[in-house]
C-alpha positions in Angstrom: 32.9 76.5 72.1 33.9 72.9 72.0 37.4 71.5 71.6 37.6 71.0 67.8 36.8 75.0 67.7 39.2 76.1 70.4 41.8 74.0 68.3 41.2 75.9 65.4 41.4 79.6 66.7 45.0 78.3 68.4 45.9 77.5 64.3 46.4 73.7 65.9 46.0 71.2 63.5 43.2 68.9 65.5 44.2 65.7 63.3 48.0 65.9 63.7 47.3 66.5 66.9 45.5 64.0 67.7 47.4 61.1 65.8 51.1 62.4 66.8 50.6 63.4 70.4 47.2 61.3 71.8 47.6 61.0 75.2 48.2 64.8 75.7 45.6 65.5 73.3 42.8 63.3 75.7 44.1 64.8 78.6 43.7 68.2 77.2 40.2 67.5 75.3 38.9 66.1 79.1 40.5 69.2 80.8 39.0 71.6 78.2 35.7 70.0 78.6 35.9 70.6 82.2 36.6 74.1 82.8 35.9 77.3 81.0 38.1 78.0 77.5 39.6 81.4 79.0 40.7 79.4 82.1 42.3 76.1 79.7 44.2 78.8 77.9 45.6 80.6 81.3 46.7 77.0 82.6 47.9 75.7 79.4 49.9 79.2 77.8 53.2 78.5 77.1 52.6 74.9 76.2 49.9 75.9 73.2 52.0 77.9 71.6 54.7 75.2 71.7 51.6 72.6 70.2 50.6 75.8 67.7 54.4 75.2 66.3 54.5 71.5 66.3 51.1 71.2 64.9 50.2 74.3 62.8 47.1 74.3 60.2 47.9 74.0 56.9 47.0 77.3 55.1 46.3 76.9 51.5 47.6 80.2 49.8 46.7 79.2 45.9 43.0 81.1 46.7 
């Protein structure tokens, strides 16, 4: 899994991510590329769900 796909199971929005937040988002890219997803997730809990709000995927519901 790399970070674009870890990203997109949280329902973070990698591009408004990356644009609005960048320094946090390179620190956590070199962290997640570092250590095993499962372990990222147990360091970083509380703070990806507050990113999963800030940044949340667009859903397109028209389909």
């Amino acid at each position: 899994m790399n970070f674009k796909e870890y990203l997109i199971s949280k329902k973070i929005d990698k591009n408004l991510f990356q644009n609005s937040d960048s320094d946090l988002f390179k620190s956590w890219e070199n962290t997640f590329n570092q250590i095993h997803p499962l372990s990222f997730t147990e360091q970083n809990k509380f703070i990806v769900n507050k990113i999963r709000r800030k940044y949340p995927i667009k859903v397109d519901l028209k389909s």
